[in-house]
C-alpha positions as CSV (number, residue, x, y, z in Angstrom):
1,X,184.6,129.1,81.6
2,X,182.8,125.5,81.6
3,X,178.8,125.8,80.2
4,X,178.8,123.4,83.2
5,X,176.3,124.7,85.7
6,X,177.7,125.4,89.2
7,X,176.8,122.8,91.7
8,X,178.8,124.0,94.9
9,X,181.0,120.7,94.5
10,X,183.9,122.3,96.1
11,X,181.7,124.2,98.4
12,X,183.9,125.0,102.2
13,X,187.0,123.8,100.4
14,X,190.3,125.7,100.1
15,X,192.7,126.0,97.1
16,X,195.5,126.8,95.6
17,X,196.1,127.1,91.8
18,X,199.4,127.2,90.0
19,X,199.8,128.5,86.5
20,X,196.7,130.4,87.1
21,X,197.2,133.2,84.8
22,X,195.9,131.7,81.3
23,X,195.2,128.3,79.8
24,X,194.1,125.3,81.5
25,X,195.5,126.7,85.1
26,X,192.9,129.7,84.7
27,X,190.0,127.4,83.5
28,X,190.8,125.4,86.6
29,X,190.8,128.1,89.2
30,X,187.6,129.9,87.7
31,X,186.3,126.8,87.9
32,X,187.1,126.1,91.1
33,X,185.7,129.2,92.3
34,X,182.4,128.9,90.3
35,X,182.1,125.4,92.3
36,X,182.5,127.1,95.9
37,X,186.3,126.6,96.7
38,X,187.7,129.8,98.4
39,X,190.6,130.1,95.8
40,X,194.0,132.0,95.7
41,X,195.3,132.0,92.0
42,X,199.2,131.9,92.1
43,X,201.1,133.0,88.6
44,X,204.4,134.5,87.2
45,X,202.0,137.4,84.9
46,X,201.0,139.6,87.6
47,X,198.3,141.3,85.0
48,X,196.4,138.5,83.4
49,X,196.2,136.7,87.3
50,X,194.8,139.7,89.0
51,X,192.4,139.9,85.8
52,X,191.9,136.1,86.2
53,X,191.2,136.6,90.2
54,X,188.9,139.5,89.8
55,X,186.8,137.8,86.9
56,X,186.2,134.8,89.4
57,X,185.4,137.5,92.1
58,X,183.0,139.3,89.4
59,X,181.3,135.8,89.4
60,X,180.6,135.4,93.3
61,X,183.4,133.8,93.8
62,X,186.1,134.4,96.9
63,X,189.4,134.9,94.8
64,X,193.0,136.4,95.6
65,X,196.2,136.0,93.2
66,X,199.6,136.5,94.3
67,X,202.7,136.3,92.2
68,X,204.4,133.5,92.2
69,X,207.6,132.2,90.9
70,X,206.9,128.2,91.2
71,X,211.0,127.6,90.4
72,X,211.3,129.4,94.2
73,X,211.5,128.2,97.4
74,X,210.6,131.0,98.6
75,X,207.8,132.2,96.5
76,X,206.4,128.8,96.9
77,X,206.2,128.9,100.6
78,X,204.6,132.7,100.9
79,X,201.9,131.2,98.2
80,X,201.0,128.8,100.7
81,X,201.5,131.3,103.9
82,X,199.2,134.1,101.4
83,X,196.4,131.3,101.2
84,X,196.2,130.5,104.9
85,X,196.3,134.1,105.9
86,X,193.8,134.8,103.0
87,X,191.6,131.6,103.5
88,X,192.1,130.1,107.2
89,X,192.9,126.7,105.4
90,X,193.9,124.9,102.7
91,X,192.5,121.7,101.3
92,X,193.3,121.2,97.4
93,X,196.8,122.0,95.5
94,X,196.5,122.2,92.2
95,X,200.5,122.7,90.4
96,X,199.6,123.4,86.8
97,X,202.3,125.7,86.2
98,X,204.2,124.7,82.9
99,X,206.4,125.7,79.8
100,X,207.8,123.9,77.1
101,X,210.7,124.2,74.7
102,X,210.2,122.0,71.4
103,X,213.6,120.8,70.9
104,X,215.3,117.7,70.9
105,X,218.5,117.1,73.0
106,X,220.9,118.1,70.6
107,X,219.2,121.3,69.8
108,X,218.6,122.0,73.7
109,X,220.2,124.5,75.6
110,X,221.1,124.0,79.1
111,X,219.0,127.0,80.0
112,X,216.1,125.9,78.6
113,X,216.4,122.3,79.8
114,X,216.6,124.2,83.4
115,X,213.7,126.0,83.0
116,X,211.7,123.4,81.9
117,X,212.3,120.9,84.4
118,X,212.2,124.0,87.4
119,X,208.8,125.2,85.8
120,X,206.9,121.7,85.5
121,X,208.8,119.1,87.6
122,X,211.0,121.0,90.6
123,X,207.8,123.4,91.0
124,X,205.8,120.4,92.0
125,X,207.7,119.3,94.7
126,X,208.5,122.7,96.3
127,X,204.5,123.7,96.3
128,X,203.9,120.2,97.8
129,X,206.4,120.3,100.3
130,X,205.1,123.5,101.1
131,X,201.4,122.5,101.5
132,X,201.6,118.9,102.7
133,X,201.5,120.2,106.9
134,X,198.5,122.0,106.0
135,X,196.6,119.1,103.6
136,X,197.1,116.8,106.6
137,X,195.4,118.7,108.9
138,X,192.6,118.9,106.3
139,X,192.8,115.6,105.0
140,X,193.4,117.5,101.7
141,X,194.7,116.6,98.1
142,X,197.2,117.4,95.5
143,X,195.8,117.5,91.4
144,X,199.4,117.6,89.3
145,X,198.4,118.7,85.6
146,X,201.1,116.3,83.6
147,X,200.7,115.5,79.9
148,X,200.2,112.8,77.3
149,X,203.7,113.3,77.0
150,X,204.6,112.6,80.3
151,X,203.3,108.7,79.0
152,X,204.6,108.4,76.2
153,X,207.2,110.8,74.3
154,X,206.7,113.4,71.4
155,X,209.0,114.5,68.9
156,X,211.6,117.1,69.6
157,X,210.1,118.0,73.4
158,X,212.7,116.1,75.2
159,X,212.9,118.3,78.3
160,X,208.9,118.5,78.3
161,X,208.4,115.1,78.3
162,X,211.1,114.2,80.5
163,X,209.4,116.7,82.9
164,X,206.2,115.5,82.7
165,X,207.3,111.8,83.0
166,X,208.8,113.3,86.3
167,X,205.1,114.4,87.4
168,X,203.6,111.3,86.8
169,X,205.7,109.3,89.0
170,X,206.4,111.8,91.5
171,X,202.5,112.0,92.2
172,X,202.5,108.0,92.3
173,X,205.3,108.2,95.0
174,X,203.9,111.2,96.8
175,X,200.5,108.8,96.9
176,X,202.4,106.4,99.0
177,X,204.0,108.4,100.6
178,X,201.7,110.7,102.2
179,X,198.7,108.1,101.7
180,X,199.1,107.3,105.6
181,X,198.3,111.1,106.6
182,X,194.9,110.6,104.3
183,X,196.1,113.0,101.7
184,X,194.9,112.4,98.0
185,X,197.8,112.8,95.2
186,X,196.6,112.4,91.4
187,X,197.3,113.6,88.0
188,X,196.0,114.6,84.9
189,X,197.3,113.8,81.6
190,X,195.9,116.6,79.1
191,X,196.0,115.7,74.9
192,X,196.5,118.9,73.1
193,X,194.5,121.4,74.3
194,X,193.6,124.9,72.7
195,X,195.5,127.5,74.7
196,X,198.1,130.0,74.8
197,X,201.2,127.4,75.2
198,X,199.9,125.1,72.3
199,X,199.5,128.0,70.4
200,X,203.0,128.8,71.0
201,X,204.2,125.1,70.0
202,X,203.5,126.2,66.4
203,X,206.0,129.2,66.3
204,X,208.8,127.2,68.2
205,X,208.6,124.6,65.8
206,X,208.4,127.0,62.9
207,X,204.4,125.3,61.7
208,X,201.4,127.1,60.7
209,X,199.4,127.2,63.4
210,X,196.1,126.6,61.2
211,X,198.2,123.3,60.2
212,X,199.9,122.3,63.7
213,X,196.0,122.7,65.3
214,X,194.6,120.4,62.2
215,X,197.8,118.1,63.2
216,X,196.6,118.0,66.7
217,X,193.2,117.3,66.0
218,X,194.3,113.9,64.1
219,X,192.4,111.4,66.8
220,X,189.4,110.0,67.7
221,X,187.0,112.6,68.8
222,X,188.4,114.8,65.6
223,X,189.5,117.4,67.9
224,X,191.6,119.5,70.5
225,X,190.4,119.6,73.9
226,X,189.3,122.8,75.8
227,X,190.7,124.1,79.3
228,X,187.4,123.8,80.3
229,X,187.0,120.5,79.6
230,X,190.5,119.6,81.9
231,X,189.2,121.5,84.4
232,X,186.2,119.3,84.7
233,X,188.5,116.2,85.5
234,X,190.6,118.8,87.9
235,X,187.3,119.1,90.2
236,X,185.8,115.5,90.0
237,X,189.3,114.3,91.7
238,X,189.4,117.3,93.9
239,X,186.5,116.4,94.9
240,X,184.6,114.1,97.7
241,X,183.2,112.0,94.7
242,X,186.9,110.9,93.8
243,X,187.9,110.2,97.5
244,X,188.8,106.4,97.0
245,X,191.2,107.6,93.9
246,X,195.0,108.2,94.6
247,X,197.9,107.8,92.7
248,X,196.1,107.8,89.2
249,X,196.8,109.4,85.9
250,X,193.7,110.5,84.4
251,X,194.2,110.6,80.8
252,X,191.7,113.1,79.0
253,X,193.1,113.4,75.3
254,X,190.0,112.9,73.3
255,X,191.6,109.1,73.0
256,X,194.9,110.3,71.2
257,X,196.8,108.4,73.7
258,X,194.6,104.9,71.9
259,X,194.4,106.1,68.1
């Protein structure tokens, strides 16, 4: 968890985290929860989101997971219905759920094209739909965790980047979209950050990790970034301080994307 003191930010507010489990999903929703926000953590790994949820209720916070399948319909919607039940309310989606599969498009199977884009991309638009009636009525908003690569592309991470590309401009539409109804959409475009799926990057591509993280590091502030430090950006535009923002991507890559 952030150094960052608490300073009730999200105080009264409502939300819902995606991807919750580990990484910068659980930095954001024990973050959120350290700031005030009634939070329901939503994840695939039933253990490490009920350990996440009860670490943010060991801090003061009011926390509940629930498993979640983001790549259903169905789960989607009893997330949301869980949270209102839970909460009374809802007034900040965060989707943050995501894979990747470093491959390029010859080397890609269709599976794993599938599960990419259901995991990071279609996941997105099924939790929104879901939530949007209930952000209305709050006046709520929607933080999309994209990528650097959803900017500009990697090597061999076709399907990832093509996914996140899909994120960024499906959170400008969904801005204009639902603008009118005073709901909020933005997104944040991480650089490499140290967790569990960068990690993993390293065995799919078959690279040290001790050399992949050095690789990564290769950019102006000389490092990777930490969860904590995304979910820092996730609560300044969940936030009343970023209520003129919508329809951004908020780059926070340590200026990799300039280098």
């Amino acid at each position: 968890m952030t150094d960052t003191p608490s300073r009730g930010t999200l105080q009264g507010k409502v939300a819902l985290v995606t991807g919750a489990a580990s990484g910068i999903g659980r930095a954001i929703a024990l973050r959120f929860a350290a700031e005030g926000a009634a939070t329901f953590f939503a994840d695939v790994n039933e253990t490490a989101g009920t350990a996440a949820a009860e670490e943010a209720a060991l801090r003061g916070g009011h926390a509940r997971f629930a498993r979640t399948d983001v790549s259903r319909a169905a789960d989607c919607a009893r997330a949301i219905e869980e949270t209102l039940a839970a909460f009374g309310g809802l007034h900040i989606l965060v989707n943050c759920a995501g894979v990747i599969r470093r491959a390029t498009v010859a080397e890609l199977s269709e599976a794993d094209w599938d599960v990419v884009m259901d995991v990071n991309a279609k996941s997105v638009f099924l939790m929104s739909r879901a939530a949007l009636p209930h952000l209305a009525s709050a006046r709520g908003n929607i933080v999309n965790i994209a990528s650097g690569w959803g900017l500009a592309p990697g090597p061999r991470a076709a399907a990832y980047c093509a996914s996140k590309a899909a994120v960024v401009l499906l959170t400008k539409a969904m801005a204009i979209d639902h603008g009118p109804q005073g709901i909020r959409v933005n997104c944040i475009c991480p650089g490499d950050t140290d967790t569990p799926m960068l990690r993993a990057e390293a065995r799919q591509i078959g690279q040290p990790d001790a050399e992949f993280l050095a690789d990564a590091a290769r950019r102006p502030l000389r490092r990777i970034g930490r969860p904590e430090e995304i979910a820092d950006a996730a609560v300044f535009l969940a936030s009343d301080a970023a209520q003129f923002i919508t329809g951004t991507a908020l780059v926070v890559d340590g200026g990799g994307s300039v280098d």
